[in-house]
C-alpha positions in Angstrom: 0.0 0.0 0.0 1.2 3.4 -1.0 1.5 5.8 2.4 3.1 9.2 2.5 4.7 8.3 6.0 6.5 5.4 3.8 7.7 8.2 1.4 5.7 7.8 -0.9 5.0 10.8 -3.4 2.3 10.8 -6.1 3.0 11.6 -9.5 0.6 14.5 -9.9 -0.8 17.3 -7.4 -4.6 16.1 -7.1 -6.8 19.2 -7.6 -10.8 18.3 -7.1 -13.5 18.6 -9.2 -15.5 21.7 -10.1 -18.4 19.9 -9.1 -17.6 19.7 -5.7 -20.1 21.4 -3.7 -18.9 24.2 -1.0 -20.7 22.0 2.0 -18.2 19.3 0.5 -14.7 17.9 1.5 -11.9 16.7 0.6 -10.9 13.5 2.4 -7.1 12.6 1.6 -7.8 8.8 3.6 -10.6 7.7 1.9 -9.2 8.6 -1.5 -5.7 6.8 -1.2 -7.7 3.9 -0.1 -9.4 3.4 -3.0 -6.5 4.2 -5.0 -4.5 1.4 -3.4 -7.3 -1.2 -3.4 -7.4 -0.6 -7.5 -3.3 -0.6 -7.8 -3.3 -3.2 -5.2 -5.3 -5.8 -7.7 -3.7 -7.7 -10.4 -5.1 -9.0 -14.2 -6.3 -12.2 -14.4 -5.6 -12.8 -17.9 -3.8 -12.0 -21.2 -0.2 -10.8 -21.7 -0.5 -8.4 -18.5 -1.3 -11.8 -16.3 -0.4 -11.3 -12.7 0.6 -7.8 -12.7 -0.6 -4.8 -10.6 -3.0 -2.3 -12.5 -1.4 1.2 -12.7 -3.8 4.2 -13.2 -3.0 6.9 -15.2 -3.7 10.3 -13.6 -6.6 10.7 -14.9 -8.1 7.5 -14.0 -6.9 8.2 -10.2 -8.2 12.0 -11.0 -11.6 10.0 -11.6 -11.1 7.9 -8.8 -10.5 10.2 -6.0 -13.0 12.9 -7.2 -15.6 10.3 -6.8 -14.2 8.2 -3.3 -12.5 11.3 -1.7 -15.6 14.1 -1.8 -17.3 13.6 0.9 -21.0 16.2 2.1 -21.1 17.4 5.4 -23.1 14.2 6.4 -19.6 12.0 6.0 -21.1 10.0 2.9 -19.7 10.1 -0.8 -21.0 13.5 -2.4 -21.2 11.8 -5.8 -22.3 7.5 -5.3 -23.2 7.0 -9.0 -21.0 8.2 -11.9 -20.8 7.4 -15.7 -17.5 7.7 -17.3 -17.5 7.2 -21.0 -14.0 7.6 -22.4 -13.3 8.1 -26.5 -10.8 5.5 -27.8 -7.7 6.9 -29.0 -4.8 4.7 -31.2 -1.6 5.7 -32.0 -0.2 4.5 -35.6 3.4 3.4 -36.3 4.2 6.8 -37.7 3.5 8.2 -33.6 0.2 10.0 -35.4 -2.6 10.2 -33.2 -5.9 9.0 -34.5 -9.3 9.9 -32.2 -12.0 7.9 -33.1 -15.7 9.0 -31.6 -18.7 6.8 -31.0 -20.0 8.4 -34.5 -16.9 6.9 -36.7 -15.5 10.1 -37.5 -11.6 9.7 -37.1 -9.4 13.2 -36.3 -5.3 12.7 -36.5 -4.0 14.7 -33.5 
């Protein structure tokens, strides 16, 4: 488990969400926690068998927006979310190609 008192130090400087509401918090413990559980687990299959996951900063951005924000009643401010993500592919020439849910394809 990753702790800051084991000197550990996260890639990235969290910021939270605009969404947060001002009655809202920010709790550090909870967050980690369910960053650690996720990088704690491993695949099951495939050629990434037995290895930890590792999120990206913005999956963690994700995750501790959703499991850190807590309202003043100590509870999750946001308990359902939807996270829909465009699939992006990089060709052998390092070209970025976006392709929407429409099938239109932009090169980045």
């Amino acid at each position: 488990m990753r702790r800051k008192e084991d000197g550990f130090v996260p890639s990235y400087k969290y910021t939270p969400t605009k969404l947060m509401l001002p009655t809202s918090r920010y709790d550090e413990r909870r967050a980690d926690f369910a960053v650690n559980f996720i990088q704690m687990l491993k695949h099951t299959t495939g050629e990434w068998y037995g290895k930890p996951f590792h999120l990206m900063p913005w999956q963690e951005q994700i995750v501790r927006d959703i499991f850190g924000i807590v309202g003043e009643d100590g509870y999750r401010q946001f308990r359902t979310a939807y996270v829909e993500i465009d699939r992006v592919t990089v060709m052998p020439d390092g070209k970025l190609i976006f392709l929407f849910r429409n099938g239109t394809e932009i090169e980045g």
